[in-house]
C-alpha positions as CSV (number, residue, x, y, z in Angstrom):
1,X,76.5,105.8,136.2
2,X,75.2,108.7,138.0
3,X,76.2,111.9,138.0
4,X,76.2,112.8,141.7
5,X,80.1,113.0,142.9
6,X,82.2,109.9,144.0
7,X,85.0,109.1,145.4
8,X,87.6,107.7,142.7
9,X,87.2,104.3,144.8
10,X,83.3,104.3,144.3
11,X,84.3,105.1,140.3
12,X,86.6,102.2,139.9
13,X,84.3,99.7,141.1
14,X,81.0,101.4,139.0
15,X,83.8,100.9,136.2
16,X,84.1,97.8,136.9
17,X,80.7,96.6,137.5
18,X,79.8,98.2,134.4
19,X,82.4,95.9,132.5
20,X,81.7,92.7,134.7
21,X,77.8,92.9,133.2
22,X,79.3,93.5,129.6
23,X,80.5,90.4,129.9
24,X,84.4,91.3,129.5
25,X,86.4,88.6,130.8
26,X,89.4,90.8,132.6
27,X,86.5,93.8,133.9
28,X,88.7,94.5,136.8
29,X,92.3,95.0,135.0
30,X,90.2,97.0,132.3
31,X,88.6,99.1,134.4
32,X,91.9,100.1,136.6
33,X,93.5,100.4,133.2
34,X,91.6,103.1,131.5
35,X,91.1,104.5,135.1
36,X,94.7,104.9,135.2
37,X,94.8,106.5,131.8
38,X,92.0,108.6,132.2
39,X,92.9,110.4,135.8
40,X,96.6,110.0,135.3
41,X,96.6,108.7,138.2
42,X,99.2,105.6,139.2
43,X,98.4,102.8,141.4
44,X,100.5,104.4,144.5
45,X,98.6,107.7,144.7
46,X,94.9,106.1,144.1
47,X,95.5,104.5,147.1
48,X,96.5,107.8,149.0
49,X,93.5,109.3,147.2
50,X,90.9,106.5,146.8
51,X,88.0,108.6,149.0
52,X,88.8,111.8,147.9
53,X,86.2,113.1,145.3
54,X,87.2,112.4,141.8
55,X,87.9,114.8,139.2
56,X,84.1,115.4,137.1
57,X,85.8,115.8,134.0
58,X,87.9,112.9,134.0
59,X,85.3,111.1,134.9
60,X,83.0,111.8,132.0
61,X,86.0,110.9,130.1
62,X,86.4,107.3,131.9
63,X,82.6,107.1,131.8
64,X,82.5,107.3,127.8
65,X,85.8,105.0,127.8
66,X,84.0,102.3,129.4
67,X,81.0,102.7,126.8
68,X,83.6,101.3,124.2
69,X,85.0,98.7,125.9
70,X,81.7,97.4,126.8
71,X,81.0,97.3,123.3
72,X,84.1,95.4,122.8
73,X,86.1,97.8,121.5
74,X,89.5,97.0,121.9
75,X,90.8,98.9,125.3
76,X,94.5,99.8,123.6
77,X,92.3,101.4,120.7
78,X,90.4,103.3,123.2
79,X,93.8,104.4,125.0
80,X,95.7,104.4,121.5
81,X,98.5,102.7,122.5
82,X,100.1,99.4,123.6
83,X,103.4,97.7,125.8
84,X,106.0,95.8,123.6
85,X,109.0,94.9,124.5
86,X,109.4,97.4,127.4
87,X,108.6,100.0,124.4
88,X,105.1,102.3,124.2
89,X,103.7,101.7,120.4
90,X,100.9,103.7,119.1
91,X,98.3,101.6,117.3
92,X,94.8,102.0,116.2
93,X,92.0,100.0,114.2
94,X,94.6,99.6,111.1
95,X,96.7,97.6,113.1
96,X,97.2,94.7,114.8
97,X,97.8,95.1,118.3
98,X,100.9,94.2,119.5
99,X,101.4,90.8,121.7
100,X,103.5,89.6,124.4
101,X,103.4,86.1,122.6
102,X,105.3,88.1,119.5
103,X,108.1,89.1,121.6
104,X,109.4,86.0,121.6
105,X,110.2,86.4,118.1
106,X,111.7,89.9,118.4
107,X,114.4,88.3,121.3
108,X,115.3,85.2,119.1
109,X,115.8,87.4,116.3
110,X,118.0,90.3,117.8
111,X,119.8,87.2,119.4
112,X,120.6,86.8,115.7
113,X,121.6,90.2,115.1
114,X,123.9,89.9,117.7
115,X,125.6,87.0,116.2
116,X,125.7,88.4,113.0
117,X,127.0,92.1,114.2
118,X,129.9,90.3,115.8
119,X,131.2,88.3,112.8
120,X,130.8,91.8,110.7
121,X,133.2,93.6,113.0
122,X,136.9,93.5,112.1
123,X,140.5,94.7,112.7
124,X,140.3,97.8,110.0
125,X,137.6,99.3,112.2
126,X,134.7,99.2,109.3
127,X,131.6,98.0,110.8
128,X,129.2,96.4,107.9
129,X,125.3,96.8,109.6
130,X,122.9,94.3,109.9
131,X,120.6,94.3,107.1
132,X,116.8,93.5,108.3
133,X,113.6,92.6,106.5
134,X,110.5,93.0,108.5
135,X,108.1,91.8,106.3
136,X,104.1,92.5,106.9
137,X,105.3,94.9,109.5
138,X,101.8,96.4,110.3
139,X,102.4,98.7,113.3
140,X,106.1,98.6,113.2
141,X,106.5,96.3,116.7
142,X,109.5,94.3,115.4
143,X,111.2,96.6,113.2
144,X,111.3,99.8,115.6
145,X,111.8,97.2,118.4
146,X,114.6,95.9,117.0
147,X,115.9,98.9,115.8
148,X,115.9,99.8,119.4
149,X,117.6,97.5,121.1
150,X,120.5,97.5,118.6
151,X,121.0,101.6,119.5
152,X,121.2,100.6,122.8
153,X,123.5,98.1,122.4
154,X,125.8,100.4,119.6
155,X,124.8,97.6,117.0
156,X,124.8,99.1,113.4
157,X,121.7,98.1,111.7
158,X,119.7,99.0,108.4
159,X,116.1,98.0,108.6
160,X,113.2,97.7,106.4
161,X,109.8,97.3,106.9
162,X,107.3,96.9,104.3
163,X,103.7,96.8,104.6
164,X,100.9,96.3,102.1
165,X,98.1,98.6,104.1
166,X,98.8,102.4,103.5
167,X,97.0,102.9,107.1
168,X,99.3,100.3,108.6
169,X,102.3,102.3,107.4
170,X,100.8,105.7,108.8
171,X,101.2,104.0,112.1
172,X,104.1,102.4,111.3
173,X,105.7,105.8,110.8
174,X,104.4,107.2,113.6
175,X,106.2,105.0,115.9
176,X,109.3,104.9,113.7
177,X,109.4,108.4,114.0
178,X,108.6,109.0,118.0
179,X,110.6,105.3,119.1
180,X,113.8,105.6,116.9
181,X,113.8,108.8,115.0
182,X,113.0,107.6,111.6
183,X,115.8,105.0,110.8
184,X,113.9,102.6,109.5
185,X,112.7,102.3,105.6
186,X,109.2,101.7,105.0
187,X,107.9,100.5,101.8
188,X,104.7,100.2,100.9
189,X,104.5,96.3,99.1
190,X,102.3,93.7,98.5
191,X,104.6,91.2,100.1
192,X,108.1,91.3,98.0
193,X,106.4,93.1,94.8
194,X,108.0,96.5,95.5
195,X,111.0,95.5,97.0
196,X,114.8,96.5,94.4
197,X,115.5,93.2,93.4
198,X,119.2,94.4,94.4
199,X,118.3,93.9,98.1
200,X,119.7,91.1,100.4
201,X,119.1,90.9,103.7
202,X,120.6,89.0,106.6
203,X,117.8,88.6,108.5
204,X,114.0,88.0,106.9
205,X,111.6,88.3,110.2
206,X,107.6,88.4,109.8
207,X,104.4,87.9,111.9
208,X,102.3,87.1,108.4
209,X,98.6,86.4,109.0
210,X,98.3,83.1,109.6
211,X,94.9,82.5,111.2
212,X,92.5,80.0,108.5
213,X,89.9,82.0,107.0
214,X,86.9,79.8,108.4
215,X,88.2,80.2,111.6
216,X,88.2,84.4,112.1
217,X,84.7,83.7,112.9
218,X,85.1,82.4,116.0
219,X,87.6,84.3,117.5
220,X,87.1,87.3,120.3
221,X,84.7,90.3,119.5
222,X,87.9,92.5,120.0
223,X,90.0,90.7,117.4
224,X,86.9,89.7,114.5
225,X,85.6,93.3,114.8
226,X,88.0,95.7,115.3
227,X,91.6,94.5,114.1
228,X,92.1,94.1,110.0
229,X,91.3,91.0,109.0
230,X,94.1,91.5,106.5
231,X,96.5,91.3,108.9
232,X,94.4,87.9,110.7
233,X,93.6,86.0,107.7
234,X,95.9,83.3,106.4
235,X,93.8,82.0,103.3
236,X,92.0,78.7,103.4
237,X,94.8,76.6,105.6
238,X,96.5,79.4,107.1
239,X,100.0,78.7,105.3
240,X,99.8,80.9,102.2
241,X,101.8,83.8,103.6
242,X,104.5,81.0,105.0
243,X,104.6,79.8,101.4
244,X,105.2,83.3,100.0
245,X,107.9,83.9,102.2
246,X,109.5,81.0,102.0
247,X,109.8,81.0,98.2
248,X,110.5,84.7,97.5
249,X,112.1,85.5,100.7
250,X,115.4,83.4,99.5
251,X,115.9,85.9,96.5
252,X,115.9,88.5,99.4
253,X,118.2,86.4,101.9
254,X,122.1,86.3,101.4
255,X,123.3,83.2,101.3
256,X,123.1,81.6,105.1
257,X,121.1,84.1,106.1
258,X,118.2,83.7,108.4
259,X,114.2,83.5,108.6
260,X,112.2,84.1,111.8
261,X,108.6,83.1,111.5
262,X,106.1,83.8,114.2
263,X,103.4,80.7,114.1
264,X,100.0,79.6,114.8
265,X,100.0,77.1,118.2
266,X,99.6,73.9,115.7
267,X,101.3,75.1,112.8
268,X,104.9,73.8,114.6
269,X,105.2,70.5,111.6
270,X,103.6,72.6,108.9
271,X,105.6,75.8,108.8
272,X,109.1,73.9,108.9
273,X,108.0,71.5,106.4
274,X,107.1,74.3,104.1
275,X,110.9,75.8,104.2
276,X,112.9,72.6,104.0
277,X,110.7,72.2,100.8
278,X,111.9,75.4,99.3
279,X,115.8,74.7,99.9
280,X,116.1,76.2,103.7
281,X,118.1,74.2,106.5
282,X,118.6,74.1,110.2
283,X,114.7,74.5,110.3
284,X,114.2,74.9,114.7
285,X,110.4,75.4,116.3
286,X,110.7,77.5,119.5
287,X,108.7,78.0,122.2
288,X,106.9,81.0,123.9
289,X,106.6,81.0,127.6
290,X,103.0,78.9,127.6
291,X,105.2,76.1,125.9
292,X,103.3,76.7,122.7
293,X,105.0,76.6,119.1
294,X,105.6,80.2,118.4
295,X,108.6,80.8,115.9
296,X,110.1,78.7,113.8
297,X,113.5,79.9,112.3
298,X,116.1,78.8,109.1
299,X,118.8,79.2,107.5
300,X,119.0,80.3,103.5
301,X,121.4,77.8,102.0
């Protein structure tokens, strides 16, 4: 781009030319995205100010912004943070970032909660909370989501989220901290490992990695690159993790209590096989909103 002075319009579409021929697939939602973000400016008053000259310095700052996407940096790095479930999370290179196809599993399981929050409540007043594992928790999306929606709904939980990346968990407890002031209990675990063995939970909930190991290869520049791939891979046939948290997840899970799995598209047979096997019952595959498999949850016998 030059540095002669534009408009903001004539900088939006150099933005977006300059992603277009980078080769990113949504150029023009990028580019007004980071736009947006860099000239605080919302989509109402760019269209009252679209020929006025734009700022220089923001500019320079959008300029160098769209350097990283076009490398393929992934734009809610760049901006450092991301939308999930109505809720702004902070996330970086340590962490996953969060998707709209995983808040499907954060509504089926606080649909849970609420269930289980009204059988606790009873005539004497005393109001037991809901006891929550989020297991693999990497930026904290479900857990502080979760946590959330039950304060806004006066629903009494206790949450934990555990995590085996230290750098996961310093994001984790950044949004913990900024989204729901610090209730929930992070613990830094490789899977159950450092979890009391005293705990039981009523509700087990985890987005595990589940993608196969030969297949990271071929996924998106933005996802092979620049998220962990210890948060992508899923060993050899993508199930280990389900495995894992099928078998040491029911010393964890109260009697009836439940499980809430998010799942690959074609892992809809797989996954519920896997906790039938290991005693669990009313196994149910749900959809997201593309009509794919996405969770699968059961019940602890």
């Amino acid at each position: 781009m030059k540095d002669t002075a534009c408009s903001c319009r004539q900088c939006l579409l150099n933005g977006q030319k300059m992603l277009e021929e980078a080769g990113i697939e949504e150029a023009g939602s990028d580019a007004w995205l980071l736009f947006s973000e860099a000239f605080h400016m919302s989509r109402a008053q760019y269209y009252m100010d679209m020929n006025r000259a734009c700022d220089p310095e923001k500019r320079i700052q959008y300029e160098n912004w769209l350097k990283l996407r076009a490398q393929r940096i992934p734009l809610q790095h760049i901006t450092g943070h991301a939308p999930f479930m109505g809720y702004e999370f902070y996330v970086n290179e340590h962490v996953l970032t969060p998707r709209a196809d995983t808040e499907v599993l954060v509504e089926k399981t606080f649909e849970a909660v609420k269930a289980i929050d009204g059988r606790n409540k009873n005539g004497d007043g005393w109001d037991r909370p809901v006891k929550i594992l989020d297991m693999c928790t990497g930026s904290g999306c479900i857990a502080v989501s979760l946590a959330c929606m039950a304060g806004e709904q006066g629903i009494s939980c206790e949450i934990f989220a555990a995590d085996l990346s230290e750098e996961a968990l310093a994001v984790a407890a950044r949004n913990n901290r900024e989204l729901c002031q610090g209730q929930i209990r992070l613990v830094q675990s490789n899977l159950f490992e450092a979890l009391p063995d005293t705990l039981e939970f009523d509700i087990i909930v985890s987005n595990p990695p589940y993608i196969k190991s030969e297949e990271i290869k071929g996924l998106m520049p933005e996802v092979r690159d620049h998220e962990p791939r210890m948060a992508l891979d899923g060993k050899e046939d993508g199930l280990y993790f389900y495995r894992k948290l099928a078998e040491e997840g029911r010393h964890f899970l109260k009697p009836g209590g439940k499980m809430f799995l998010e799942i690959g598209y074609d892992q809809g047979v797989s996954v519920p096989e896997i906790l039938g096997n290991s005693g669990y019952a009313c196994c149910r595959v749900i959809r997201d909103l593309a009509g794919l498999d996405r969770v699968v949850t059961a019940d602890r016998l």
